[in-house]
N, C-alpha and C positions, 0 to 999 in steps of 0.2 A: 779311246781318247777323243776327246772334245775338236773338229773339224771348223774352224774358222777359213770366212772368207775375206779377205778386204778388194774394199772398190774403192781405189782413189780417181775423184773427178779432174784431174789434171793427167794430160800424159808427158811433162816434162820430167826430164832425165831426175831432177834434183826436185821434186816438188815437195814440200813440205809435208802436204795431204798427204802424199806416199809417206813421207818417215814417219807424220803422224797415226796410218793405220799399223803402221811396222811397231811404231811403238806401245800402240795400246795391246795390239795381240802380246809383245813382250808381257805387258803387266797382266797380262789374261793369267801368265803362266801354261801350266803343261795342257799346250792343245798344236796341233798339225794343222799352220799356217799357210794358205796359199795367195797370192797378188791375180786380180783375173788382168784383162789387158782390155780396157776399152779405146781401142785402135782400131776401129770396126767400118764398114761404110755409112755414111748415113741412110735414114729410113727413107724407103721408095715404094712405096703401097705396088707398083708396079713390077720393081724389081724381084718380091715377095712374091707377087703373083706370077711371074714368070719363072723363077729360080730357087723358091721357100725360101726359110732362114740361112743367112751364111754360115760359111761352118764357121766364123769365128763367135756369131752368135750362138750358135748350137755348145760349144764350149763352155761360154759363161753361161747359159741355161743349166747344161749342166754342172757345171760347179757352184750355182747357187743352190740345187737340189741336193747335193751330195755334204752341202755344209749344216753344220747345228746351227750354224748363227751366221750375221755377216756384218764385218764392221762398213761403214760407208764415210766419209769423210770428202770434202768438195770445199772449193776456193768459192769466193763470194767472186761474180762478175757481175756490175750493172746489176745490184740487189737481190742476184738470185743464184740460181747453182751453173756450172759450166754446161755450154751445148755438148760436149764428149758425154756428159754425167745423163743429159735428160733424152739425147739418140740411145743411149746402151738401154737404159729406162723401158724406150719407145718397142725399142728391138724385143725386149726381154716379152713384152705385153703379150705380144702376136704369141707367142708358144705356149701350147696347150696340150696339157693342163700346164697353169700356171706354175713355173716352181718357187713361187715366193708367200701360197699360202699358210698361214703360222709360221712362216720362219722369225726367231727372234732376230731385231735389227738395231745396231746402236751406230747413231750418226752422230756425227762430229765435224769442226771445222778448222781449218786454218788458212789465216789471211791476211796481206800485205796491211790494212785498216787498222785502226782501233775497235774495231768492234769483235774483229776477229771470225765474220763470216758467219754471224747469228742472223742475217736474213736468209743468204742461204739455205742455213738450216731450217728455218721457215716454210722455204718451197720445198725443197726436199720432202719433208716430213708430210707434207700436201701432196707431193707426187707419191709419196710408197702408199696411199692414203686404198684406191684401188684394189690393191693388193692384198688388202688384209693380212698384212705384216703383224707382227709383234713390235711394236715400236718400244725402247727399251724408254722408261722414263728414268731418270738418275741426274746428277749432275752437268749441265750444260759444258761441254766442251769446245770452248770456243777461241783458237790462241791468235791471239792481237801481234802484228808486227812478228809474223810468223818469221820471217828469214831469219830472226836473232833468236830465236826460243830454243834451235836446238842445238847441240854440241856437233863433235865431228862423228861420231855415233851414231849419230838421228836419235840420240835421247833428249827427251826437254830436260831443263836446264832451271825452269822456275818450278820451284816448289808444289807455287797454286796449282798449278797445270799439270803436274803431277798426280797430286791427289786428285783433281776432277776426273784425270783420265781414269786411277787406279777405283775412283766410284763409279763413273761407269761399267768399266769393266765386270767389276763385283754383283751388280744391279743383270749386267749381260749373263753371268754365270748363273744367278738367282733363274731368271727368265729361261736358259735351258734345262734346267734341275726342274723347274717346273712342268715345261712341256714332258718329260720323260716319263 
């Protein structure tokens, strides 16, 4: 069975970006879903040298290695992704070997805006850029005035966002059929 990661860039209780990677793994269909927790300390070149990775980093290192794929999803802050999203980022670099080489990766965003958090996506896709990700290319995922997009489910609710997500997803399954 197909192992999905989701990383939401927000750690609020209710965040959008959570329901929205909860609901694209839904439309993945049959695969073993996990949430990591980017509630980590921030990065301390010093700390690192003194103490290695924390184990809350050594967790999500491992749970990126142990997934087929990982969904990413992040709010737009000040035109780019959240400081939680690009500390977990920072953390994840230092551990070697990398566990993000080839893994396929589909980002997505959702955001208070009209835009829906396509700059974001932007830097993101710039930050996994090192890593030599699988960046999945498919339909842009981007939901606009996020707080009203989902029901009390955490299902989206418009149509379009819907199908963008369910082609994503699709394009995701493509990209691990591939690598195997």
């Amino acid at each position: 069975m197909t192992k999905l990661l989701g990383i939401s860039g927000s750690l609020r209780t209710d965040a959008t970006n959570t329901k929205l990677i909860r609901e694209a793994a839904r439309l993945f269909g049959d695969a073993t879903y996990v949430e990591a927790d980017l509630n980590i300390p921030l990065y301390n070149g010093d700390d690192e040298d003194r103490d290695g990775l924390p184990a809350a980093v050594q967790t999500l290192v491992q749970q990126i290695t142990e997934a087929d794929a990982v969904l990413i999803s992040t709010p737009e802050y000040n035109s780019g992704i959240t400081g939680v999203l690009k500390n977990a980022l920072d953390w994840v670099s230092r551990s070697k070997p990398t566990p993000w080489t080839n893994k396929p990766v589909a980002v997505m965003s959702a955001a208070a805006g009209r835009a829906g958090g396509i700059r974001a996506q932007t830097m993101l896709r710039n930050c996994m850029t090192p890593f030599n990700v699988r960046l999945v290319a498919a339909s842009e995922v981007a939901i606009a005035s996020s707080g009203k997009e989902f029901d009390e489910n955490g299902q989206l609710i418009n149509e379009r966002y819907q199908v963008s997500a369910s082609r994503l997803m699709d394009a995701l399954k493509a990209e691990i059929e591939h690598s195997n």
